[in-house]
NUROGU-543324 format. One record per residue (C-alpha): residue number from 0; residue in one letter; x, y, z. Coordinates in steps of 0.5 Angstrom, whole numbers, plus 500, padded with zeros to 3 digits. Last residue first. Layout:
N
NUM,a,X,Y,Z
...
REM end
This chain:
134
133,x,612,847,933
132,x,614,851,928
131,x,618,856,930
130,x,618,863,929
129,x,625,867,926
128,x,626,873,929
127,x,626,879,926
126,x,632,883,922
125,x,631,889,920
124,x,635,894,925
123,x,638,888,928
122,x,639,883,935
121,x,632,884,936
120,x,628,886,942
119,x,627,893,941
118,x,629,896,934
117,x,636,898,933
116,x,636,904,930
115,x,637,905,921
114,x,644,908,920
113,x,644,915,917
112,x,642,918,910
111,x,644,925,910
110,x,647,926,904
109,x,649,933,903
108,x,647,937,897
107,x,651,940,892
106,x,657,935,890
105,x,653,930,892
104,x,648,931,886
103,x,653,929,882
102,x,654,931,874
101,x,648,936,873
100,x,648,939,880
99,x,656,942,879
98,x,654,943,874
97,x,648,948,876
96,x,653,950,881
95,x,657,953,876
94,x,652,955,872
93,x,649,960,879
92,x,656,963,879
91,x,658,966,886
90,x,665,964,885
89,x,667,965,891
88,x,661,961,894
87,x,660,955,888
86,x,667,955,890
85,x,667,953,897
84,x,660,948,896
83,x,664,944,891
82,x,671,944,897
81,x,666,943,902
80,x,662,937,899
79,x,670,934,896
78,x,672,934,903
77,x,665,931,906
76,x,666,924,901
75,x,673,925,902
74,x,672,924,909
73,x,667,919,908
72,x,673,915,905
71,x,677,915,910
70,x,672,914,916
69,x,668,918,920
68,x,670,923,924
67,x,674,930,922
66,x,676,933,916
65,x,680,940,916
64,x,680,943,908
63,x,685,948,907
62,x,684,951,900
61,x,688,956,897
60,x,686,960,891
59,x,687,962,884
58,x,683,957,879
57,x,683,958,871
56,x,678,959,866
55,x,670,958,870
54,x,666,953,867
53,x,672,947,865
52,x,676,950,870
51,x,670,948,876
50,x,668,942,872
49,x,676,940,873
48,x,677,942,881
47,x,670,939,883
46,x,672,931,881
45,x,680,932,882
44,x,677,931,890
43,x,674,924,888
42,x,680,923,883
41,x,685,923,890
40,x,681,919,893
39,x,682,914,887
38,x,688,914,887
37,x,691,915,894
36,x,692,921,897
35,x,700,924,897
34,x,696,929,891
33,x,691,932,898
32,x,698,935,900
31,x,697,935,908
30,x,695,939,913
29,x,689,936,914
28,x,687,936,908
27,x,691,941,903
26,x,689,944,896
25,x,695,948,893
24,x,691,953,888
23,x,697,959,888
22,x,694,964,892
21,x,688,967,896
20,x,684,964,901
19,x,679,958,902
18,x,677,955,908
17,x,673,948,908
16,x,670,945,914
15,x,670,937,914
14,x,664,934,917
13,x,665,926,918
12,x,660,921,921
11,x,655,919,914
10,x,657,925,910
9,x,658,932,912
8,x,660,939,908
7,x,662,945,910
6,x,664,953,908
5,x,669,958,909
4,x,671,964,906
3,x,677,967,906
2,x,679,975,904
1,x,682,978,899
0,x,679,975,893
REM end
């Protein structure tokens, strides 16, 4: 592989846009060492990683995700989607994406679940007011 390839994925507020070229396998975000994360982001990001060796055999690129909006954790959420969305690309492998399918619908399909708008009148999306019984 010899040129890049570059890919997204969005939960709740955060888009995250992956580019992958050759090298060594260092994955970073936001220009950081996604291992400096903690636990459980950085497992999250692993996730993808390892069912890609498991179908695949060994990784041989870069992988430079940028992720913007959101918070921390819908950052990871949108990371991990670009990253699985990148490899699926490069590798161009319909097991891999099946996988990918089999173990979390996530890492191939965005969420695109959103926050519910205020209604007219009441202080919440749901909530209604309380009638009095006089």
């Amino acid at each position: 592989m010899t040129e890049r390839t570059i890919t997204s994925g969005k939960r709740k507020r955060a888009v995250a846009r992956a580019v992958l070229t050759s090298g060594s396998g260092k994955i970073r975000i936001n220009l950081k060492d996604y291992k400096t994360r903690q636990l459980f982001d950085r497992l999250k990001i692993e996730e993808p990683l390892k069912i890609a060796e498991a179908v695949l055999g060994k990784i041989d690129f870069d992988v430079a995700i940028d992720v913007k909006g959101g918070g921390e954790k819908g950052q990871i959420e949108a990371a991990r989607l670009a990253l699985a969305r990148a490899l699926v690309k490069v590798s161009d492998s319909k097991k891999l994406a099946e996988a990918f399918q089999e173990y979390d619908r996530n890492l191939m399909v965005a969420d695109v679940r959103r926050k519910e708008m205020y209604k007219p009148g009441d202080s919440k999306a749901r909530s209604k007011r309380q009638k009095s019984f006089r």
